[in-house]
C-alpha positions in Angstrom: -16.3 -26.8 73.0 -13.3 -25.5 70.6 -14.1 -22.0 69.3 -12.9 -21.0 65.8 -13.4 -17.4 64.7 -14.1 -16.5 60.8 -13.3 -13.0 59.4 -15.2 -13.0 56.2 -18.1 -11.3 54.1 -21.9 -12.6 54.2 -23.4 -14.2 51.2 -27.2 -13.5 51.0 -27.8 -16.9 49.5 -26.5 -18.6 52.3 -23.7 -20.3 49.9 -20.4 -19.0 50.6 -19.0 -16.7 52.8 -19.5 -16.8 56.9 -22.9 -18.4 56.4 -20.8 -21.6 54.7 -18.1 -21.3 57.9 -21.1 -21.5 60.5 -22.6 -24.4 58.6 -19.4 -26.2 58.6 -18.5 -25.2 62.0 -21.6 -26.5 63.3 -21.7 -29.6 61.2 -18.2 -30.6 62.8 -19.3 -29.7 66.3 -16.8 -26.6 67.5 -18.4 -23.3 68.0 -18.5 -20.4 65.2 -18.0 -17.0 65.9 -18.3 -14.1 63.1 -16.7 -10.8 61.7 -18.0 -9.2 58.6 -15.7 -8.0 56.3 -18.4 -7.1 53.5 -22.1 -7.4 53.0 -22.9 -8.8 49.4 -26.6 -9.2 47.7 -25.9 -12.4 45.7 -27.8 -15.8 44.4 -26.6 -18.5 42.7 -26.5 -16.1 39.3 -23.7 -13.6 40.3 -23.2 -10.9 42.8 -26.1 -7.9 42.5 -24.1 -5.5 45.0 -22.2 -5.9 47.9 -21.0 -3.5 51.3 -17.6 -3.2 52.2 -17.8 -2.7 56.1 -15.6 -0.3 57.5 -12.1 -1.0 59.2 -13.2 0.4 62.1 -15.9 -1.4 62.3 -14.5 -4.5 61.7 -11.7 -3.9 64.4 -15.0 -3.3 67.0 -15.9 -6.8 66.0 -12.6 -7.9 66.0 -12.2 -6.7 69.9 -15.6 -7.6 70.4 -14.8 -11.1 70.0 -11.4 -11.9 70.9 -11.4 -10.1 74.3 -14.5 -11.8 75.8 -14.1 -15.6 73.7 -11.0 -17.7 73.9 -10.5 -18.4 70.1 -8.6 -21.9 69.1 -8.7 -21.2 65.0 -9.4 -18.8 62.8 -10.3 -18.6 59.0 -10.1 -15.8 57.1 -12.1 -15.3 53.7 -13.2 -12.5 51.9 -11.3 -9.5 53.0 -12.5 -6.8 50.5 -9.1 -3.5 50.6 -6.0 -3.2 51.7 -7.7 -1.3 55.0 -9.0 -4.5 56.4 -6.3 -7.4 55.4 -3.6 -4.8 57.2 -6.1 -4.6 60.1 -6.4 -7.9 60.4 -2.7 -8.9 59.7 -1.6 -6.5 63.0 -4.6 -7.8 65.5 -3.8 -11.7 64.5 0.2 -10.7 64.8 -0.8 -9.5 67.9 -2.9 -12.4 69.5 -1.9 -15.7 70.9 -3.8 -17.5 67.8 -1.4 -20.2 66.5 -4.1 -22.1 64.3 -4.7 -19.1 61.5 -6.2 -20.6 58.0 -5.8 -17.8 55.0 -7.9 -18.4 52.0 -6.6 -15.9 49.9 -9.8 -15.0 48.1 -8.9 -12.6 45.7 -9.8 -14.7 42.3 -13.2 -15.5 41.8 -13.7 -19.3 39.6 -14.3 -17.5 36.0 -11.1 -15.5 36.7 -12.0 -12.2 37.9 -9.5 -10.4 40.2 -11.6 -9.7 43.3 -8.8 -6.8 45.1 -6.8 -4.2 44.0 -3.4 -4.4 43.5 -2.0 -2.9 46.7 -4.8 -5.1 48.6 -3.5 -8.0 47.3 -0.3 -7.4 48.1 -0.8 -6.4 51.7 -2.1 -10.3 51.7 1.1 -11.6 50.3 3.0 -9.7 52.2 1.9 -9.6 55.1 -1.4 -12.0 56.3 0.6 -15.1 54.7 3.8 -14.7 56.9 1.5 -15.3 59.8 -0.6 -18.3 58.6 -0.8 -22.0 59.5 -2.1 -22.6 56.3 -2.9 -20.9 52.6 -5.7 -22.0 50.7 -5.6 -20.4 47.2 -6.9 -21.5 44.1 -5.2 -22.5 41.0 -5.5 -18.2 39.7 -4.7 -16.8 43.5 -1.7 -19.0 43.4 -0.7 -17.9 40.2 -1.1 -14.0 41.2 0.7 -14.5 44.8 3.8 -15.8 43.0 4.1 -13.2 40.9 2.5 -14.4 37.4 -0.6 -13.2 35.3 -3.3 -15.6 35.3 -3.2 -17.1 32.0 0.2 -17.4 32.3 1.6 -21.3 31.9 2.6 -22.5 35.5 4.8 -25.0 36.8 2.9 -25.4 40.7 5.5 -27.5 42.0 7.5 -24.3 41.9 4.8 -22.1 42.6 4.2 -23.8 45.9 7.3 -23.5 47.0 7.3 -19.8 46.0 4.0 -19.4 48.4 6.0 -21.5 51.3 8.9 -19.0 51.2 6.3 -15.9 51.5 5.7 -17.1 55.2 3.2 -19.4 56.0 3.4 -22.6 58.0 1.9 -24.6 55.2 0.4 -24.1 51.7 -2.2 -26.0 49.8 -2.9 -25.6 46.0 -6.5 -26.4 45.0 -7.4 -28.5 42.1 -4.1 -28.4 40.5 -5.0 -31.2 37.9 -7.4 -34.1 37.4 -5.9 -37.9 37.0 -8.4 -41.5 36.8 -11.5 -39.6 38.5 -9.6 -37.8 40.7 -8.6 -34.4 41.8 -5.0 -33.2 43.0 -4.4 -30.8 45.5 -0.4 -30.1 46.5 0.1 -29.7 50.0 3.8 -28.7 51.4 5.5 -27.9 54.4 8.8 -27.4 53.2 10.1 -30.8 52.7 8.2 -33.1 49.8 5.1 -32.1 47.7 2.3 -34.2 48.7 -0.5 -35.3 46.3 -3.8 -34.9 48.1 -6.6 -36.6 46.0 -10.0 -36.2 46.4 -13.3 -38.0 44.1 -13.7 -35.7 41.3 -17.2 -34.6 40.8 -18.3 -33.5 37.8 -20.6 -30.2 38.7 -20.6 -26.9 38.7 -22.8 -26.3 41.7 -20.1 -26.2 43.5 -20.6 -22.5 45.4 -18.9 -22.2 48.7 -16.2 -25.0 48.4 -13.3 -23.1 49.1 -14.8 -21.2 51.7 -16.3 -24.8 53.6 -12.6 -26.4 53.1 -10.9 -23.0 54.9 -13.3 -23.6 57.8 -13.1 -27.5 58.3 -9.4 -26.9 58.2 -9.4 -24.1 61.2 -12.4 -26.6 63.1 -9.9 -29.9 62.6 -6.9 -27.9 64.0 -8.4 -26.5 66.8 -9.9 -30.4 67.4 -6.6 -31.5 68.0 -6.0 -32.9 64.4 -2.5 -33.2 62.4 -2.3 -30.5 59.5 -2.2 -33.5 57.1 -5.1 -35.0 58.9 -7.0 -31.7 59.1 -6.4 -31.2 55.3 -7.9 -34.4 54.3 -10.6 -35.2 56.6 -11.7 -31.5 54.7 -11.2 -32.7 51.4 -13.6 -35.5 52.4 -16.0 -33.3 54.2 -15.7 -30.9 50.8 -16.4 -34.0 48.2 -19.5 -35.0 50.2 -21.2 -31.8 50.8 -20.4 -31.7 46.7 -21.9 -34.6 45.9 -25.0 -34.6 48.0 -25.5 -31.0 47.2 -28.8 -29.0 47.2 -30.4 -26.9 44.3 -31.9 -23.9 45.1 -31.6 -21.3 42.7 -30.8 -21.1 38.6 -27.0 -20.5 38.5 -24.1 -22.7 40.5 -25.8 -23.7 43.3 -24.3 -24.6 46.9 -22.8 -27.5 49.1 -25.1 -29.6 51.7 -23.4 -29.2 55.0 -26.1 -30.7 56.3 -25.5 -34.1 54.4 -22.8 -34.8 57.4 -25.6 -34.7 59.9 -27.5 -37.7 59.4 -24.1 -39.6 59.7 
C-alpha cells in the first residue's frame, strides 16, 4: 500500500484540513499518515479559535513519521508562521520525497490573508522551489506573484510567474467559468492547459482545496501522470461536491464517502 504523508492543521468539523486528507486518502485506497501544524475549533459558520502547534513539535512528528514509514507523497496544507513552512521546507529538502503537493493555503475563500507577511514569503521562496505541484487559489496566486488581491490579473502570466518560483508544476484553481464549466490552468513550462471540471453551483463547498491537494499526492504516489493525477482529482473534487452532506448552518463539506459505493 502507497503511503502519502499530510502536514496540515485539524478542522474540528471534520471538513477541511487533515481530517479531509485521511478521508480522501482512504477513499482512494493508499495509506494516510498525519502531522499537525495547528489545532482549530471551527463548524461550518467560521473559525471560533484555533492552536498553532509548536515547530518543535511539529519536527517530533515530522521525525516520528518519516524515519519509521517509507513515504511516496506528501501534501502540505495549512502551515500557520514562518517557524513551521521553513521547518518543513529544510526536512522535505532533505528527504528522498520526489512527489511533494503545496497548497499554498494562505487565502481563505472571502479573501482573508491567513499568514503574515514574512510567512508567506518563506512559502514563495522557499517550500515552492521544492514542489511537484502548487495548488493555489485564484487570491494565493495573486499574492505569490507579487499583486494585491483585488488587483486585475492576467493568470496566463501569473502562472508562469509561479512556474519560475520553482516548482515542478503549478495549477490555478477556478480561474473562470465558460458553458457550465470551470477552468483550472495547469502548466509545466511549455503550453497552458485548460482543465475543466462540471461547475456546481453551491457554496457548501468546505474542504475542496484541501481534498484536491490530497487526491493529487494519492494519484502520484499510485503511479499516475501529473496530468492524469490532476484530473482524476478534479473528478474526484466535482463528485464529492455534488453529492455532498449537510451538517451544520454555514458552508458545509464534501462526501468523500460518495466514492465508496462505486
Amino acid at each position: 500500500m502507497k503511503k502519502i504523508l499530510t502536514i496540515a492543521g485539524s478542522d474540528s468539523s471534520g471538513g477541511a484540513g487533515i481530517q479531509a486528507d485521511l478521508k480522501t486518502m482512504t477513499v482512494l485506497n493508499v495509506y494516510g499518515a498525519t502531522v499537525i501544524t495547528a489545532v482549530t475549533a471551527q463548524n461550518t459558520t467560521g473559525v471560533q479559535g484555533i492552536k498553532i502547534l509548536s515547530s518543535e513539535f511539529v519536527e517530533k512528528q515530522i521525525d516520528s513519521v518519516i524515519n519509521d514509514i517509507k513515504i511516496n507523497s506528501v501534501k502540505t496544507g495549512m502551515l500557520a508562521n514562518k517557524n513551521i513552512i521553513d521547518l518543513v521546507y529544510e526536512k522535505l529538502k532533505a528527504s528522498d520525497i520526489k512527489n511533494i503537493v503545496v497548497d499554498p493555503v494562505m487565502v481563505a475563500v472571502g479573501g482573508d490573508i491567513l499568514l503574515e507577511k514574512k510567512a508567506i514569503k518563506s512559502l514563495i521562496n522557499k517550500l515552492s522551489s521544492i514542489a511537484k505541484i502548487i495548488t493555489p487559489n485564484l487570491y494565493e496566486a495573486k499574492l505569490m506573484a507579487g499583486y494585491k488581491i483585488d488587483d486585475d490579473v492576467d493568470y496566463n502570466k501569473i502562472i508562469k510567474k509561479l512556474y519560475n518560483l520553482g516548482p515542478d508544476n503549478v495549477l490555478i484553481k477556478g480561474v473562470s467559468k465558460n458553458n457550465g464549466n470551470i477552468i483550472d490552468l495547469l502548466y509545466s513550462g511549455n503550453e497552458i492547459l485548460r482543465i475543466k471540471s462540471e461547475y456546481i453551483p453551491t457554496r457548501d463547498t468546505h474542504g475542496s482545496g484541501c481534498t484536491l491537494s490530497s487526491a493529487i499526492a494519492s494519484y502520484l504516489a499510485l503511479g499516475n501522470t501529473l496530468i492524469e493525477s490532476v484530473r482524476k482529482s478534479k473528478e474526484f473534487v466535482t463528485k464529492s461536491i455534488k453529492e455532498g452532506v449537510k451538517i451544520g448552518k454555514g458552508r458545509n463539506p464534501l462526501n468523500h464517502l460518495t466514492h465508496i459505493s462505486e
